[in-house]
C-alpha positions as CSV (number, residue, x, y, z in Angstrom):
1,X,75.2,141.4,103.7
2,X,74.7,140.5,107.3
3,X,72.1,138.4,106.1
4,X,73.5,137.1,103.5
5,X,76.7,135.3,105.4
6,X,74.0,134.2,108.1
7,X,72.4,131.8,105.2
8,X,75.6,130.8,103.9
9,X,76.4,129.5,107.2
10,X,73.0,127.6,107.8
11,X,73.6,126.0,104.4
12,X,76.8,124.6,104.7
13,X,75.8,123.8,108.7
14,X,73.1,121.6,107.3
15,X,75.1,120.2,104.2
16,X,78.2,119.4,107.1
17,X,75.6,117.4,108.9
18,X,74.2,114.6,106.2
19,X,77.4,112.5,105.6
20,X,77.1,108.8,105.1
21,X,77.9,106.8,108.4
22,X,78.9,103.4,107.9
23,X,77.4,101.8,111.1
24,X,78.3,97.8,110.1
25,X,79.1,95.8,112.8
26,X,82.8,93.8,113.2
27,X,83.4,90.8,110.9
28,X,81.2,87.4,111.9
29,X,83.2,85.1,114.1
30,X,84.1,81.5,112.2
31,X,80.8,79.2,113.6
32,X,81.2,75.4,114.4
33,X,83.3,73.6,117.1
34,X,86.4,75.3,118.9
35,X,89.6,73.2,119.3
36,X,92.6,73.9,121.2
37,X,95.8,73.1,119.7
38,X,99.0,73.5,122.0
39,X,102.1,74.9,120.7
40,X,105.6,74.2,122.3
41,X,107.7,76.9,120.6
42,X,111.1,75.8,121.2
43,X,112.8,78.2,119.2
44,X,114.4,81.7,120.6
45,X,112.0,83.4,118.9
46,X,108.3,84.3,118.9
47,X,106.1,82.9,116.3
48,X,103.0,83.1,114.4
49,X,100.7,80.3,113.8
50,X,98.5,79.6,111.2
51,X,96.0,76.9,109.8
52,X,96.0,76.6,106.5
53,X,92.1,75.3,105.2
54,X,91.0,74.7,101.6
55,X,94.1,76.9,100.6
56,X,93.3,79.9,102.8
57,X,95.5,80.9,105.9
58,X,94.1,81.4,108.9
59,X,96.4,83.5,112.3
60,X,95.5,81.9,114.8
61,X,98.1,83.4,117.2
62,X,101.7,84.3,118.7
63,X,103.6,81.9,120.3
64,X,106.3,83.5,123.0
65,X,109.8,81.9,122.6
66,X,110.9,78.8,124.7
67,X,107.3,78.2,125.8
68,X,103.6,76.3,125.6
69,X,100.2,78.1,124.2
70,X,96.5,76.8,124.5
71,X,95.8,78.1,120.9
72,X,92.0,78.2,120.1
73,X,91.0,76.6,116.4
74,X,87.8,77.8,115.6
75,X,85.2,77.4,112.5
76,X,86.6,74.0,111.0
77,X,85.0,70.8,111.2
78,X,86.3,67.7,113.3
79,X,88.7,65.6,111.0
80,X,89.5,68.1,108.8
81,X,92.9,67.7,107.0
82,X,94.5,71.0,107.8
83,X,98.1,72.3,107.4
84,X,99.5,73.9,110.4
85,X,102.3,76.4,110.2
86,X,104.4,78.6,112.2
87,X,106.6,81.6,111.0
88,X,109.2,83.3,113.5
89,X,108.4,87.0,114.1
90,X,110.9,88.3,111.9
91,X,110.0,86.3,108.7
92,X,113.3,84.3,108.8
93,X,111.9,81.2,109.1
94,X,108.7,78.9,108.4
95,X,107.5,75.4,110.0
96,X,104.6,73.6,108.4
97,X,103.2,70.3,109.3
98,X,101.4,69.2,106.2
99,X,97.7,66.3,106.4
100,X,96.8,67.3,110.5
101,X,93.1,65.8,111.3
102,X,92.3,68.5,113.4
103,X,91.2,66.9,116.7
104,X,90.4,69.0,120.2
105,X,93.9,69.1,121.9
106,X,96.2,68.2,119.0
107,X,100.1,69.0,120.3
108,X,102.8,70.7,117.6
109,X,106.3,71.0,118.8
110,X,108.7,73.2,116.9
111,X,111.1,72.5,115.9
């Protein structure tokens, strides 16, 4: 019996140690040029920014009320006709700014 329980154990010791471990690495960064596009938020409330590319919506990142971000762009070509858009934190309200050539430094105010 003794013996018995002792294999039992081994067996589910060794069967406990062959899982499949997914070891892939974090999601490839965008490559190509970076650009930084300041935000003035202007609003009383944070917001969100995205660029919108071939119909896909990018975060780029959150913009603190009543101030200026250096927001990096990266991944899209020079000259690319882009949309930009900002949402406030709490979904109430969305800015958009429709045929940007995304240059280094380009400047959005909102509103």
């Amino acid at each position: 019996m003794r013996r018995a329980l002792v294999v039992a154990l081994a067996l589910v010791a060794v069967a406990a140690c062959h899982r499949k471990v997914d070891t892939t690495s974090a999601p490839a960064q965008p490559s190509g040029p970076t650009y930084t596009l300041t935000v003035t938020n202007n609003l009383t409330k944070a917001v969100n920014v995205f660029v919108t590319n071939a119909g896909v919506d990018t975060f780029l990142s959150q913009v603190q009320p009543t101030s200026t971000a250096q927001v990096p762009v990266k991944g899209i070509p020079a000259n690319t006709q882009v949309t930009l858009k900002a949402t406030t934190s709490d979904g109430s309200s969305t800015y958009s700014k429709a045929s940007v050539n995304l240059t280094n430094n380009y400047t959005w105010v909102l509103p």
